[in-house]
N, C-alpha and C positions, 0 to 999 in steps of 0.2 A: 433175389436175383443172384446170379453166378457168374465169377467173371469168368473170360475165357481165359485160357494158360495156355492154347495150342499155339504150334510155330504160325499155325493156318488160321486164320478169323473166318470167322463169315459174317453177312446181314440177314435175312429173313429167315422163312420157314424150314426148316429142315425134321421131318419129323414130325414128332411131339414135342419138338425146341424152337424159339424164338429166337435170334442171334439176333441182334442191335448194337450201337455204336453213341456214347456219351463221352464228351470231354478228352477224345480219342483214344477209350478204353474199350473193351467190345465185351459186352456181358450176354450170359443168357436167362432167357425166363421159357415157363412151361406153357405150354398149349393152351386155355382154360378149357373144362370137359362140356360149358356150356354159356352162351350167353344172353342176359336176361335184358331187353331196351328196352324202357317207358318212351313216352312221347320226347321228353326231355331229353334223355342222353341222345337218341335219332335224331335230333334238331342238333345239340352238341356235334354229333358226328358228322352233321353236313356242315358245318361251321368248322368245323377242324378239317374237312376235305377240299373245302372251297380254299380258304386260308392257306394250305398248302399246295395247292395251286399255282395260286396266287405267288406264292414264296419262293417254288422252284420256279415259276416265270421269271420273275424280279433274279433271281443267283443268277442263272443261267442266261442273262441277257449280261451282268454285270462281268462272270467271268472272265470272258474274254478279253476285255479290257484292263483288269486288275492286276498288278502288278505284287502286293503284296500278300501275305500268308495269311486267312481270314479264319480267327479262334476257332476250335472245335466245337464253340456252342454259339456258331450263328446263324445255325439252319432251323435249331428250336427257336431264339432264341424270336428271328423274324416271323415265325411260325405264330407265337406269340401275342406279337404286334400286329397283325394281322388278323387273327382271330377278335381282337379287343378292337381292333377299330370298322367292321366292317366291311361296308362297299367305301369306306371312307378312306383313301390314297394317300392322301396325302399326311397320313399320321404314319409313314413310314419315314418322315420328313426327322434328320438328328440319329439316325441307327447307323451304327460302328460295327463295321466290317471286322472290323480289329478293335475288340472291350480292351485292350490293355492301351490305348492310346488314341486320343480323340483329334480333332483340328485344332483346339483349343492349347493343345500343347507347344503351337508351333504361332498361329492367329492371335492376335487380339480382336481382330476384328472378322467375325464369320462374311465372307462375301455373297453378294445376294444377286436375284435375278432379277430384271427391268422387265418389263409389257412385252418389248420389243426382243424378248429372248437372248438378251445380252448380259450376260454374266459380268458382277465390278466386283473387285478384291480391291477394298479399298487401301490408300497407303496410309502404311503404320509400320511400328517397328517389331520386326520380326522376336520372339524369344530366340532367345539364344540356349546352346545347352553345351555342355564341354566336350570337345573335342568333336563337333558339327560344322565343319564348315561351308556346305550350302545344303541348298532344298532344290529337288524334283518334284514340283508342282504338275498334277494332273487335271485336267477336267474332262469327265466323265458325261456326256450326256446319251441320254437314251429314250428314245420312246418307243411306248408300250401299247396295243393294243388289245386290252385284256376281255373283250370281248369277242375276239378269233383267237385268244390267244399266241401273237405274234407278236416279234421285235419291227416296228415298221421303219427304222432309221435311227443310227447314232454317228457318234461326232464325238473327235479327241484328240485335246488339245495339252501339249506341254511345254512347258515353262521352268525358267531355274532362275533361284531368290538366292542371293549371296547376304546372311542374317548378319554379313558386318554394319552392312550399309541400311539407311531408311528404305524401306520399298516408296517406290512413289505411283504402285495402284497400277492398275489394269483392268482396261476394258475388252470381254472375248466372247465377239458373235459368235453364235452358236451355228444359229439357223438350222436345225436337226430336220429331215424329210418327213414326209408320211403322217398320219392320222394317231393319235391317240395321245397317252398321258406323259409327259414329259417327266422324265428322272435324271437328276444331274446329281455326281458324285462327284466329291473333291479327295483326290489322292495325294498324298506327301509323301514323299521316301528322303531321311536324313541321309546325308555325304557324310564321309570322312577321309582322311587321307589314303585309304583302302577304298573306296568307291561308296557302295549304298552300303549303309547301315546295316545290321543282320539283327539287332535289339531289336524286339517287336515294340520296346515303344520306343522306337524310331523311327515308325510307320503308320502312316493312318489312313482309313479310307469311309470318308461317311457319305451320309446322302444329307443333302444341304439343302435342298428343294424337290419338290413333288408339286409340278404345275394341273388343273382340270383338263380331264380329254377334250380336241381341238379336234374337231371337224373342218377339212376344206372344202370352201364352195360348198356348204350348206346353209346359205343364207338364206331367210325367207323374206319378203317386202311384205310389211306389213302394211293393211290397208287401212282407212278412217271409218267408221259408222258414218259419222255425221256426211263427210262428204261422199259415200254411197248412198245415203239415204238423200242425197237433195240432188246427186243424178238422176237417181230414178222418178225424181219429183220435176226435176225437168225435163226426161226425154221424151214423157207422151205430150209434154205442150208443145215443143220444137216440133215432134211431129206433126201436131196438130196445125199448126203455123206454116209449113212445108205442105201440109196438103192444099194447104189457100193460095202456094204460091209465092208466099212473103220470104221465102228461103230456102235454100237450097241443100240439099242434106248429101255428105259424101261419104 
């Protein structure tokens, strides 16, 4: 590979040249003169296309909401994660927006979500770190429809933790709209006596939960065997008993 050294970058094809983007460096590679696929790598490459799918879904519903600066290696990085886990969602559950700083920096205790879509950060005492004097707390939720591939509803909610004092917890209904798989991310931005922090690790932004796709009002009533099978064992006697007379059928 070759980095690029012009004023001007580019991304894709240009040419007989490849132009790409790692670690916010922008390099090139050559064209290959031919390409050979077994069954294998073609399976690989639907696995890698789906997966990135997948991935620009998930960025690009989160953008908008985010607040902070997300490493130059988290579009692989989800890519990744996704690839390895499947149609499985919820193993995107603990990925950092920002590798150089997690929740755990700020947490002792990671907050979780209840049945009833209510998020609890429970109370603990904040870390502290020098010269931080409070937190901008975010919660992020979003749902996803990744079988139309659409955002069908999100919801976002801010908070500020003053780490002199114990927190004493919080409860924050979500209640996000619309069909599909729910993504909640928790955002932190450290204070200083200049305002938000500019350290990137003084900022975090992960995904804390990844709930199963939720259908509304698609309930089915399930029925009995046992009790269809001894209807149908007694409506031709009823009948029968109705045609003598003895009852009357409405």
């Amino acid at each position: 590979m070759a980095k690029q050294m012009s004023i001007f970058t580019f991304t894709g094809k240009l040419g007989n040249l490849i132009g790409y983007q790692r670690n916010g460096k922008y390099f090139l590679r050559s064209v290959p003169q031919s390409v050979r696929q077994t069954a294998a790598t073609r399976r690989a490459s639907r696995r890698f296309g789906l997966a990135s799918r997948k991935a620009a879904l998930i960025r690009h519903a989160c953008y908008p909401e985010l607040d902070i600066r997300c490493d130059g290696a988290h579009i692989n990085r989800l890519n990744k994660v996704l690839i390895a886990a499947g149609d499985d969602h919820t193993a995107i559950a603990g990925f950092h927006f920002n590798q150089y700083a997690g929740l755990d920096r700020f947490f002792t205790v990671i907050p979780r979500l209840f049945r009833n879509e209510v998020l609890h950060i429970p109370a603990q005492s904040i870390i502290r770190h020098k010269g931080i004097t409070g937190l901008e707390v975010k919660v992020i939720a979003i749902r996803i429809d990744f079988m139309s591939g659409q955002v069908t509803g999100r919801r976002a909610v801010t908070l500020m933790i003053d780490p002199e004092t114990t927190f004493e917890g919080r409860d924050i209904a979500l209640d996000v709209p619309g069909d599909g798989t729910l993504v909640i991310i928790l955002q932190v931005r450290a204070l200083d006596k200049n305002g938000i922090a500019g350290n990137r690790q003084h900022m975090a932004a992960d995904i804390i939960t990844v709930t199963a796709l939720q259908m509304h009002g698609c309930f089915n009533k399930r029925t009995h065997p046992e009790r269809l099978t001894l209807q149908q064992l007694l409506i031709p006697d009823i009948r029968h008993i109705a045609d003598k007379g003895l009852v009357q059928l409405e």
